[in-house]
MARGULO-901081 format. One record per residue: x, y, z of N, C-alpha, C in turn. Coordinates in nm, 3 decimals, decimal comma, always signed. Layout:
BEGIN
    n_px    n_py    n_pz   ca_px   ca_py   ca_pz    c_px    c_py    c_pz
       X       Y       Z       X       Y       Z       X       Y       Z
...
//
This chain:
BEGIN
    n_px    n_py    n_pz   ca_px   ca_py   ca_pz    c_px    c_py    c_pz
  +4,066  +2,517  -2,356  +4,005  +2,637  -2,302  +3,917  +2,600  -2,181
  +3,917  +2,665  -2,062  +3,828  +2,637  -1,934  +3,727  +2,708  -1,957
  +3,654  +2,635  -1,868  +3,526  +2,667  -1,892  +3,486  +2,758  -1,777
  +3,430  +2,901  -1,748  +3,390  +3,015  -1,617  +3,296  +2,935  -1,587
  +3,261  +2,906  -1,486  +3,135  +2,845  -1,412  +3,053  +2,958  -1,431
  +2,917  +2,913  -1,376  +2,816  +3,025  -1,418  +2,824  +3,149  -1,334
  +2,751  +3,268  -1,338  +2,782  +3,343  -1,232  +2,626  +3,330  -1,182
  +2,659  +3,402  -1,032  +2,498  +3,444  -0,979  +2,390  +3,458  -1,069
  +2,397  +3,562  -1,091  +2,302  +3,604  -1,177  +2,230  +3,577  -1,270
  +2,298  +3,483  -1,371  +2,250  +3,389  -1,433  +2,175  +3,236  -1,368
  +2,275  +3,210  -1,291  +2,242  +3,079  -1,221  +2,092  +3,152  -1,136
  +2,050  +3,207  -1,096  +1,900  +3,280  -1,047  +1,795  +3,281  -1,146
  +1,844  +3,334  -1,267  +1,762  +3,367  -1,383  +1,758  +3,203  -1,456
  +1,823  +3,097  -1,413  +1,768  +2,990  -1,483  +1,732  +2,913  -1,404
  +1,757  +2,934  -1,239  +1,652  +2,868  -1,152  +1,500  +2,932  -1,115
  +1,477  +3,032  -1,220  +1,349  +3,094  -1,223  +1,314  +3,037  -1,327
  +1,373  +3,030  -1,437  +1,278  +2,959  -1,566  +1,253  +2,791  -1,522
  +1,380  +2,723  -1,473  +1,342  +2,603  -1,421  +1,250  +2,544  -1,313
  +1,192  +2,678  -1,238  +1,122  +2,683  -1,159  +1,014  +2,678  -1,297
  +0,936  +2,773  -1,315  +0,858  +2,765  -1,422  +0,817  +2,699  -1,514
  +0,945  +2,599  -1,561  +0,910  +2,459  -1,656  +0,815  +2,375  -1,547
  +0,878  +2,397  -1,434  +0,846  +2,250  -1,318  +0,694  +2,298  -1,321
  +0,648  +2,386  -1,307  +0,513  +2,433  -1,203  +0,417  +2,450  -1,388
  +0,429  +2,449  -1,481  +0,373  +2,413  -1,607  +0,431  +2,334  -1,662
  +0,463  +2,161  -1,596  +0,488  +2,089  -1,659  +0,400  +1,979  -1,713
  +0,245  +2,016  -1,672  +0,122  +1,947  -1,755  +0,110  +1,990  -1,894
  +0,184  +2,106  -1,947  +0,115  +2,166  -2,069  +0,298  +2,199  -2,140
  +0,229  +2,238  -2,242  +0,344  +2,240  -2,319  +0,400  +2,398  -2,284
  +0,511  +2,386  -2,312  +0,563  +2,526  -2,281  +0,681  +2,539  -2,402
  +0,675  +2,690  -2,498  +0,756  +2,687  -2,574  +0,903  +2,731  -2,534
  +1,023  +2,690  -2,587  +1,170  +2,669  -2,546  +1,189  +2,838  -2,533
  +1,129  +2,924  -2,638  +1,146  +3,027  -2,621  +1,109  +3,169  -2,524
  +0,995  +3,065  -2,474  +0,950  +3,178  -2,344  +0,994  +3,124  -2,262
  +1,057  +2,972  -2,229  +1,130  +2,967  -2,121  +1,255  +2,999  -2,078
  +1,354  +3,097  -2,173  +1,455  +3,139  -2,255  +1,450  +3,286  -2,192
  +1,295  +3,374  -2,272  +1,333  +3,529  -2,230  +1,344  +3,500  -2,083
  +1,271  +3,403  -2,000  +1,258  +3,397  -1,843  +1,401  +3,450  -1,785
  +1,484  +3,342  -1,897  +1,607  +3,329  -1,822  +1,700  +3,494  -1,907
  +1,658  +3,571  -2,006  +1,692  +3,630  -2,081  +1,777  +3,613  -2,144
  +1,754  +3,503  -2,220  +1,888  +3,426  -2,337  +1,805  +3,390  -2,433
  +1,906  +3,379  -2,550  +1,828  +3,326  -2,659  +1,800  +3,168  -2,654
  +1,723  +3,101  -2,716  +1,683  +2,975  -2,684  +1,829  +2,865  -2,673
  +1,873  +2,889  -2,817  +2,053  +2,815  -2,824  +2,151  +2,864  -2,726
  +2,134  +2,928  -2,658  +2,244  +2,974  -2,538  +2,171  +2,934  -2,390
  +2,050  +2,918  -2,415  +1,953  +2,874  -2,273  +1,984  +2,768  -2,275
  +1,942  +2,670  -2,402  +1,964  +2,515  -2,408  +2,107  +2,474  -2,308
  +2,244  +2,529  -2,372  +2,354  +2,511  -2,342  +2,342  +2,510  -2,196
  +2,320  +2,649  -2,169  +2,339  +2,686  -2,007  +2,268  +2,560  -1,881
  +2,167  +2,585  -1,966  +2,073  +2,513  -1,907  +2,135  +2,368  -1,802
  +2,142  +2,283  -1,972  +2,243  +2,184  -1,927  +2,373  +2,185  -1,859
  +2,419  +2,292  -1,869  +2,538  +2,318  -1,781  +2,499  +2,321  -1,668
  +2,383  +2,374  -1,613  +2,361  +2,411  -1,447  +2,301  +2,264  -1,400
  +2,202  +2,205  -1,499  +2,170  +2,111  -1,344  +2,177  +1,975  -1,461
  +2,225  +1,975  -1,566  +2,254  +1,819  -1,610  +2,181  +1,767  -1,670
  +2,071  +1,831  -1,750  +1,971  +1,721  -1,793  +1,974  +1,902  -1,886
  +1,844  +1,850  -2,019  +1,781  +1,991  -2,065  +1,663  +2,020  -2,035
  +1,611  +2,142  -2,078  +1,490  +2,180  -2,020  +1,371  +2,086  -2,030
  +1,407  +1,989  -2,200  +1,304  +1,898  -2,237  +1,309  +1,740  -2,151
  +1,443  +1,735  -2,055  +1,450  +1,646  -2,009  +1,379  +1,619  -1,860
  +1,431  +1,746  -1,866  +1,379  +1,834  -1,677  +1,239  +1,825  -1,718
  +1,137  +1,839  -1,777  +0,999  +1,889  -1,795  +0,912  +1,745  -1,760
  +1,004  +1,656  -1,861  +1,009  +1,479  -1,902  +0,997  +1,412  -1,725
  +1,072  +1,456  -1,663  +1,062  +1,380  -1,547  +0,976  +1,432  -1,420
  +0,983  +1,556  -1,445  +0,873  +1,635  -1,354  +0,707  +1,581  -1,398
  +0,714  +1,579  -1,518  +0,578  +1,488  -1,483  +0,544  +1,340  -1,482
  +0,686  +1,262  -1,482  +0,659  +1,102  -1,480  +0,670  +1,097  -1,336
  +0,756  +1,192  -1,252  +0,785  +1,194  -1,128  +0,607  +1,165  -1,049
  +0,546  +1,325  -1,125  +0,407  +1,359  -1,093  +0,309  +1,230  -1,072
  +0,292  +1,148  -1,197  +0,258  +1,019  -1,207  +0,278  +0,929  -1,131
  +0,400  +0,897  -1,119  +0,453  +0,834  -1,036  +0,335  +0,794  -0,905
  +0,386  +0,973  -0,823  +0,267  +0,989  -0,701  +0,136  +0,922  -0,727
  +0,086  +1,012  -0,856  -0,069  +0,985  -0,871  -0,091  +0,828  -0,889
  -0,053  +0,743  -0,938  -0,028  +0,594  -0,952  -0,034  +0,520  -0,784
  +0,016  +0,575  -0,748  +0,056  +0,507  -0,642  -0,043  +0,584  -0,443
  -0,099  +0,696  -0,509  -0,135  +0,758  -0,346  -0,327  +0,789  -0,459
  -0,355  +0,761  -0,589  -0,514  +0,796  -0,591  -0,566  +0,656  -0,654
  -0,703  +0,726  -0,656  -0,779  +0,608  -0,700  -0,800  +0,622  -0,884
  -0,730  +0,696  -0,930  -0,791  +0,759  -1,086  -0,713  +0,650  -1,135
  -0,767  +0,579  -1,280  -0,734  +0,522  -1,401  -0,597  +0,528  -1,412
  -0,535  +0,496  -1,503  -0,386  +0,498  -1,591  -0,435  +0,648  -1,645
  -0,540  +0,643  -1,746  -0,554  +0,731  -1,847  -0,588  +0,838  -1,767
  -0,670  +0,865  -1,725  -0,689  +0,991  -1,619  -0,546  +1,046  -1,604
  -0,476  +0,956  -1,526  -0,332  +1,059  -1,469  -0,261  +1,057  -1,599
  -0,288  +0,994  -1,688  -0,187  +1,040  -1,831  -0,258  +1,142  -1,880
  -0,359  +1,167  -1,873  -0,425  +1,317  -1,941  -0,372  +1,412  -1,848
  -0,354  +1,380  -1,699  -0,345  +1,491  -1,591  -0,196  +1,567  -1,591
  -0,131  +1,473  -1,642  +0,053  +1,503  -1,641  +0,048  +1,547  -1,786
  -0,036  +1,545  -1,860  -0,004  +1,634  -1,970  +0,038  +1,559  -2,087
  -0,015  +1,387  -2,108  -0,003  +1,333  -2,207  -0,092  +1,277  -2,308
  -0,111  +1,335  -2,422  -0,254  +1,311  -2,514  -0,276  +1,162  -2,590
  -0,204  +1,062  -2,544  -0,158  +0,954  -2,618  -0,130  +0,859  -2,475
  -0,196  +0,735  -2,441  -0,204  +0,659  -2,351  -0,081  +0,618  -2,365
  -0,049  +0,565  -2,482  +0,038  +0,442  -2,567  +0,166  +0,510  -2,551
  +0,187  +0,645  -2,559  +0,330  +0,745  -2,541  +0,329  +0,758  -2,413
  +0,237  +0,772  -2,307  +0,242  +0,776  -2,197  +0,307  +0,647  -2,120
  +0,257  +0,541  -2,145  +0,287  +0,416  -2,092  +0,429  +0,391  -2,108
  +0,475  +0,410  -2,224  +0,638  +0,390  -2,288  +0,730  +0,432  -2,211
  +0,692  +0,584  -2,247  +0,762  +0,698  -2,151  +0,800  +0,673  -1,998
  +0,678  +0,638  -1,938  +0,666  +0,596  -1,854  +0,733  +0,471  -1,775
  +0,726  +0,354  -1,856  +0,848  +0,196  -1,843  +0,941  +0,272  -1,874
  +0,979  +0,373  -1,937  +1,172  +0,366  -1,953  +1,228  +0,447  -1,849
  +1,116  +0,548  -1,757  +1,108  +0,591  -1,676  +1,136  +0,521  -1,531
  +1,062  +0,468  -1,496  +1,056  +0,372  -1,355  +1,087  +0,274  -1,371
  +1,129  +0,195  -1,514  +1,131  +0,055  -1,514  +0,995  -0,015  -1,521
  +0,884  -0,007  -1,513  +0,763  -0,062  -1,498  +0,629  +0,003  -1,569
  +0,517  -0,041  -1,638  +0,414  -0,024  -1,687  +0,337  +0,018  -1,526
  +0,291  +0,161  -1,593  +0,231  +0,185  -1,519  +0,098  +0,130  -1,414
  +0,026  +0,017  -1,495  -0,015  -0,076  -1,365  +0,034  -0,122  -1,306
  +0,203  -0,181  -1,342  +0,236  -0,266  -1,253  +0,297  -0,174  -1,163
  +0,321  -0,039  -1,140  +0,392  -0,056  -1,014  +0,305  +0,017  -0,945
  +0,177  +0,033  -1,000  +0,069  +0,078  -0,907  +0,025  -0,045  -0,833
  -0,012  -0,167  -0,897  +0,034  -0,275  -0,881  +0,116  -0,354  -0,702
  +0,239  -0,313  -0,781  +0,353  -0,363  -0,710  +0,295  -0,252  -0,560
  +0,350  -0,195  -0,557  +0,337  -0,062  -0,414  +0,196  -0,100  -0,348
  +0,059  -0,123  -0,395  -0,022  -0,113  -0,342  -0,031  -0,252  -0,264
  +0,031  -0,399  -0,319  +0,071  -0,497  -0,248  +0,150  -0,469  -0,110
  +0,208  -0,341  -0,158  +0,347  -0,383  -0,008  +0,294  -0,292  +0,075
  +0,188  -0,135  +0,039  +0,112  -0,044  +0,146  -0,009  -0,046  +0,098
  -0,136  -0,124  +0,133  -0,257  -0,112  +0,066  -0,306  +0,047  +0,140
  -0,423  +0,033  +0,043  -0,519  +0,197  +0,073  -0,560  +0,161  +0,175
  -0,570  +0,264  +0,299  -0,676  +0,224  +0,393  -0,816  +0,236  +0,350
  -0,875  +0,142  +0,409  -1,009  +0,133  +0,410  -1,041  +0,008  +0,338
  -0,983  +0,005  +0,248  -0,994  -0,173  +0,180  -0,905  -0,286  +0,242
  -1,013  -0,361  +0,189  -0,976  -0,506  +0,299  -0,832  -0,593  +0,234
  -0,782  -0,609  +0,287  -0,633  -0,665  +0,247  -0,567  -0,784  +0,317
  -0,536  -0,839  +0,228  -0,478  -1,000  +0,288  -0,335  -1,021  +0,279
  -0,330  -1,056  +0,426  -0,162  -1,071  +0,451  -0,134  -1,201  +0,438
  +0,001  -1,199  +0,375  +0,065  -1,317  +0,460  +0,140  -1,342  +0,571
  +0,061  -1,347  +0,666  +0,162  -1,312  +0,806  +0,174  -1,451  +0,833
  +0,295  -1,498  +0,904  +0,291  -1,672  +1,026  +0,224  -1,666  +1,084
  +0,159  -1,743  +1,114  +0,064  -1,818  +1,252  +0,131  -1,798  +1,344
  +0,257  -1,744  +1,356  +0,339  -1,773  +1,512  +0,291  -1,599  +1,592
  +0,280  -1,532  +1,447  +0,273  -1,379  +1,535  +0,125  -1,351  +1,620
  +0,053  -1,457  +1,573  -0,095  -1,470  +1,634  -0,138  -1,532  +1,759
  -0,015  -1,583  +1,823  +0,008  -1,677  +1,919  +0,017  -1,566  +2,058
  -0,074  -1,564  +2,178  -0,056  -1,518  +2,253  +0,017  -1,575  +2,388
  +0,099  -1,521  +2,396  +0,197  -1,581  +2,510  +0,192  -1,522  +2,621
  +0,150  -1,561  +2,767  +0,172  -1,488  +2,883  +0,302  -1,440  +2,932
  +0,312  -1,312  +2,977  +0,412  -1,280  +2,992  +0,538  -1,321  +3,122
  +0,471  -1,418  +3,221  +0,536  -1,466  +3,307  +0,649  -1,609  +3,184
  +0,535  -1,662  +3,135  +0,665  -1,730  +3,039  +0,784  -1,724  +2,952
  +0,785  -1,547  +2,937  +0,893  -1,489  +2,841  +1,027  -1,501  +2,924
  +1,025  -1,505  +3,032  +1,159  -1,516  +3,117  +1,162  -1,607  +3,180
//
């Protein structure tokens, strides 16, 4: 049996609820109000859901805020725990997990890692550059 691709109308009504998971994805949101959004029952949202963009709503929610983290890790000055309370996780230890199976990396380290290769401005930072790029050469000698 083939499967009808979605129509308009639907495909609108679940890029409005998926809009809506994304933009309350610090807090919990129940399957069922994200459902009337789309006006389906929760077991026919689930399905659809995954049919339109590949992941489920609990997966989509899952990465919108490790995504979130991600940023905050890497562009502020706040704690681990700070941005795990901020993305909406009550448990450091679930956060961190979540998080490595996510990016591959504990969240210090790739705050870590990134801040080695673009430090913050304003703090003092040590390169390893050659001695050769420090070398001033007159420009009649380049040719």
């Amino acid at each position: 049996m083939r499967r009808r691709p979605l129509s308009d109308e639907l495909f609108v009504r679940l890029c409005r609820s998926r809009d809506y998971l994304g933009d309350c994805a610090n807090v919990r949101v129940r399957l069922d109000h994200a459902a009337r959004l789309a006006y389906l029952s929760k077991y026919h949202y689930l399905r659809m859901f995954a049919l339109a963009f590949g992941e489920t709503p609990f997966e989509f929610a899952a990465r919108v805020r490790m995504e979130r983290a991600r940023s905050l890790l890497v562009s502020s000055q706040r704690s681990v725990t700070e941005i795990c309370l901020e993305v909406g996780y009550e448990s450091l230890a679930t956060f961190s997990n979540r998080f490595r199976r996510f990016a591959g990396f504990a969240p210090s380290e790739i705050r870590r890692q990134v801040r080695t290769l673009y430090p913050i401005p304003g703090r003092a930072a040590i390169y390893d550059v050659p001695a050769c790029f420090f070398l001033i050469v007159p420009l009649e000698s380049q040719f």
